[in-house]
C-alpha positions, 0 to 999 in steps of 0.5 A, spaced: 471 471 539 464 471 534 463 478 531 456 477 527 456 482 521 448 482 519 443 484 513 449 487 510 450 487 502 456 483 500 461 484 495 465 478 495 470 479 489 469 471 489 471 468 482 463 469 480 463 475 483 457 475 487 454 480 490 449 477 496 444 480 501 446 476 507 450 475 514 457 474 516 459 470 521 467 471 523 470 466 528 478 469 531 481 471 525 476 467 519 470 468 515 466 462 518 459 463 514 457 467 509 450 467 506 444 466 511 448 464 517 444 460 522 442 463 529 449 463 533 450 465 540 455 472 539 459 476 541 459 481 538 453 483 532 454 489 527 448 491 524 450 492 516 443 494 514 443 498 507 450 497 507 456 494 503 460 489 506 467 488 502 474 485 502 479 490 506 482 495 501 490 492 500 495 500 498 501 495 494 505 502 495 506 507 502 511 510 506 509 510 512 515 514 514 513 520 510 506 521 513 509 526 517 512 530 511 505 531 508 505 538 505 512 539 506 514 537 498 509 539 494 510 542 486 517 538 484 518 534 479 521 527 482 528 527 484 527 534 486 522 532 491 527 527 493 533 531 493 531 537 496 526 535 501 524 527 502 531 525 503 533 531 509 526 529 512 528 522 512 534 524 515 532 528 520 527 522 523 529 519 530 525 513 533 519 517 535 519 521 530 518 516 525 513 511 530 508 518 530 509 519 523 507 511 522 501 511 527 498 517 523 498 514 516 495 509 519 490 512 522 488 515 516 488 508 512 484 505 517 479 509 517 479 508 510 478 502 510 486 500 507 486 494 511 493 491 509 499 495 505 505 494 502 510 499 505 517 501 504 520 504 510 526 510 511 534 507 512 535 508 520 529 506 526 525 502 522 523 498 528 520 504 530 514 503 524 513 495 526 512 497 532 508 502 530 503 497 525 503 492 531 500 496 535 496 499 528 493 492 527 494 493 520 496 487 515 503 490 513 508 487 508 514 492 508 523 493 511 528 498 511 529 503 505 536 501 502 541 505 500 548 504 499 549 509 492 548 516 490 548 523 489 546 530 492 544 529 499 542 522 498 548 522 501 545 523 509 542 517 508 547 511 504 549 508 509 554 501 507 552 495 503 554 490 508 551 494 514 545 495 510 544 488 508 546 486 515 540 491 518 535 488 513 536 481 515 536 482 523 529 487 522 527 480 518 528 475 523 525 480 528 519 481 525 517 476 519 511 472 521 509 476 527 503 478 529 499 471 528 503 473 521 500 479 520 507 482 520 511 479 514 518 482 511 519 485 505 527 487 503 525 494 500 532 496 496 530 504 494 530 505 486 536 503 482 539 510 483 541 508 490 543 501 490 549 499 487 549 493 483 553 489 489 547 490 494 542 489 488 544 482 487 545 480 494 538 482 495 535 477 491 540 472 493 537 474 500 530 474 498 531 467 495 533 464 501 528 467 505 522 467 500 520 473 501 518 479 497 522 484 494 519 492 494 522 498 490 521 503 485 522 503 478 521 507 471 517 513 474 520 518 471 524 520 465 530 523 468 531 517 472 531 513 465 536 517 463 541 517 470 539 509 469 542 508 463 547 513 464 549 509 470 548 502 468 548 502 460 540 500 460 534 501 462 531 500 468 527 494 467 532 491 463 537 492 468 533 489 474 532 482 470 539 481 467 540 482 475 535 476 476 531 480 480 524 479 475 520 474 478 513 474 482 515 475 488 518 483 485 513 489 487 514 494 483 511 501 484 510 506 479 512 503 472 510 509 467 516 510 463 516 503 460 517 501 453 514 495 449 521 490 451 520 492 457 513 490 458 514 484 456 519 482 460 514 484 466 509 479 464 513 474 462 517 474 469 509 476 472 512 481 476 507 486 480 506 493 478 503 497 483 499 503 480 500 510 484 496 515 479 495 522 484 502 521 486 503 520 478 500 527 477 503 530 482 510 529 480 509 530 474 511 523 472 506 521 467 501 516 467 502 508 468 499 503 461 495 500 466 490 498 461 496 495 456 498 491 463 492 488 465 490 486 457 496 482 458 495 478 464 500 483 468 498 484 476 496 491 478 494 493 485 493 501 487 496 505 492 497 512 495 505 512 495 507 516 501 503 523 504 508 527 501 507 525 493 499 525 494 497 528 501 491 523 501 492 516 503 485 514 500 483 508 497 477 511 494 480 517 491 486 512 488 480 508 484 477 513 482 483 517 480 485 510 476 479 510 472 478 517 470 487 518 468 485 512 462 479 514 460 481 520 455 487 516 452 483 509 451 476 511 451 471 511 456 470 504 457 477 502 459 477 501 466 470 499 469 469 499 476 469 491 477 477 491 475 479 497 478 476 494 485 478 488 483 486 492 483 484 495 489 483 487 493 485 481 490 490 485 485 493 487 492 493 481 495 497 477 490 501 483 490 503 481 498 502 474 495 495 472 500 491 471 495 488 465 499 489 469 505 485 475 504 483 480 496 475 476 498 469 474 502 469 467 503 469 462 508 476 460 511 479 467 508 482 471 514 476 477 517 479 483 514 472 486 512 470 493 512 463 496 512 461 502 508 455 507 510 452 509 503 446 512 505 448 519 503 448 524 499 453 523 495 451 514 495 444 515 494 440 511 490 442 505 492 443 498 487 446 493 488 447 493 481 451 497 481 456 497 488 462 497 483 461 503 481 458 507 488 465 504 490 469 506 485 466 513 483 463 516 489 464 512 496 469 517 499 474 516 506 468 517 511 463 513 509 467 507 511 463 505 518 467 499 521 474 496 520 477 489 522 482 486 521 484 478 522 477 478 525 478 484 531 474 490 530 479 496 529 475 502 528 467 502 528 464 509 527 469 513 527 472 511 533 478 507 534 479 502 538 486 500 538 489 508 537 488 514 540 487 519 536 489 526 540 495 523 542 498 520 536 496 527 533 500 531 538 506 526 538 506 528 530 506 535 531 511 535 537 515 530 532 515 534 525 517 540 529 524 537 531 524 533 524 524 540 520 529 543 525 534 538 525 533 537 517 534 545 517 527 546 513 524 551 519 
């Protein structure tokens, strides 16, 4: 199929940065022309007049399971919030449950222009999520929660590590590359705090025999340093890579407790970081040295973390809400607009390690392209001059008109073409009515 996306303003985010008023031609799922493309007989023309044309938004950190919960766990600080809601909810998920919870979330990424994400799913059922995101037609790199250790009603979740292992690799042989390898396995041990230390390690043999990512949290509270080193006798980053776990291939969320030592074994190792500020706010966690991180060289990408930490699921207020936190503790000139979108896509995909694959605009890169309306109010004067900043400080969900994902077009103004939105919404209530009930949080 040719898709011609017409007369729009392309922001690129190729190495010079280009931003072009021109045309894209996609062919199946790659950009086959950019610029002035010659007259083609199309399929398919989107009219990007006075719009922008930018990469797909890539959220490095989400909990599809957990969309459902929005609301639910508001005014905790973290291992609360784990303890006393997200755990009993995640318990009390079944397939459909968790499949609607999934469907919701990605709705509201697509329409707001995520077009990959790195998620981390709950202990049991995770084959519902896939089945959730094939049918989504989100980009997804993602697995299983692991959870083998723990306290308090982490319990309702633990399971044993040779069954956790063992899950995790069949849901991997399963899913991995599918999707014309739009669907790829990430092994996604929780935090320390859940893993013992046998599972930790055969996680990392795991992922280096199949070459895959590894997905976890760490150092985003202070009380989980200290329940770190009191269990384990170092700190959280320490602990991991004297576990061999460090490399490029570690996503890492959250990484705000992080002393010195600890942030040169990040950059040495090039581990990724995944940046979550409004749920770093929420929880009270404090905020990440993302400015220290990217002078060192380190990869930081952007996500929402999951519905119950934020409420949003927003890309855009993830940017702008990135920017703004550093401002007061570097200055006002820390964070231009340029590299916090630059986190927000080639920042994510290298975290998912595509960067040759998608993060940018250029011929032979996967179609994951979205367009975005910005004569409105709130947009309104244009300037190509200054895109990055309108993308970053005042372009919100819904200006967000078109979605495509390896070439296929997912939603166009407002409307979705490969989810239904009235039943996913009813299937989400009637879920969560079940979950509460079940969890005993009626």
């Amino acid at each position: 199929m040719k898709i011609l996306i017409k007369d729009g303003i392309i922001v690129t985010m190729n190495a010079k940065r280009q931003i072009i008023q021109g045309d894209i031609l996609i062919e199946d799922d790659q950009i086959s022309q950019l610029g002035d493309v010659e007259f083609q007989q199309v399929d398919k023309t989107i009219d990007a007049r006075g719009k922008l044309v930018i990469p797909g938004l890539i959220q490095s950190h989400v909990h599809l399971c957990q969309t459902l919960f929005r609301g639910m766990a508001d005014d905790l600080q973290l291992l609360d919030w784990l303890n006393l809601r997200i755990w009993p909810l995640e318990a009390a998920h079944d397939e459909d449950s968790l499949y609607y919870s999934a469907l919701l979330g990605c709705g509201e990424l697509l329409r707001g222009g995520t077009t990959s994400v790195i998620d981390m799913g709950t202990v049991r059922h995770t084959s519902a999520i896939f089945e959730a995101v094939s049918r989504a037609g989100i980009r997804y790199l993602g697995g299983k929660c692991m959870m083998d250790h723990g306290n308090g009603n982490a319990a309702l979740l633990t399971e044993d590590t040779t069954t956790s292992l063992q899950e995790s690799v069949d849901l991997l042989e399963r899913w991995h590359g599918r999707e014309n390898g739009r669907l790829n396995y990430a092994f996604c041990p929780r935090f320390v705090p859940s893993c013992s230390e046998e599972m930790l390690l055969q996680v990392k043999q795991l992922a280096d025999e199949y070459q895959v990512p590894v997905h976890t949290h760490a150092s985003e509270n202070k009380d989980e340093i200290e329940l770190v080193i009191r269990e384990r006798g170092r700190r959280n980053i320490v602990y991991l890579n004297d576990l061999g776990l460090l490399n490029e291939r570690l996503i890492l969320a959250h990484c705000i407790q992080v002393d010195k030592a600890e942030q040169n074994l990040l950059t040495t190792a090039k581990v990724n970081v995944a940046h979550c500020p409004s749920c770093n706010l929420k929880l009270a966690s404090g905020i990440a040295p993302v400015p220290e991180y990217l002078k060192r060289g380190v990869n930081v990408s952007l996500g929402a973390d999951g519905a119950p930490a934020n409420n949003n699921l927003s890309m855009f207020i993830e940017m702008r809400m990135s920017a703004l936190i550093q401002k007061p503790i570097w200055g006002p000139t820390v964070m231009p607009a340029e590299e916090v979108f630059e986190m927000a896509t080639l920042g994510g995909a290298r975290a998912m390690g595509l960067q040759g694959q998608i993060g940018s605009l250029e011929e032979g890169k996967k179609a994951d392209i979205v367009v975005v309306d910005i004569n409105k109010w709130h947009t309104c004067p244009v300037s190509a001059a200054g895109v990055y900043a309108q993308l970053v400080y005042q372009v919100q969900t819904q200006d967000v008109c078109c979605t495509i994902i390896d070439g296929k077009i997912i939603m166009e103004k407002g409307e979705f073409l490969t989810l239904d939105q009235a039943d996913i919404l009813q299937g989400a209530e009637s879920s969560l009515q079940r979950v509460r009930q079940r969890a005993g949080l009626v």
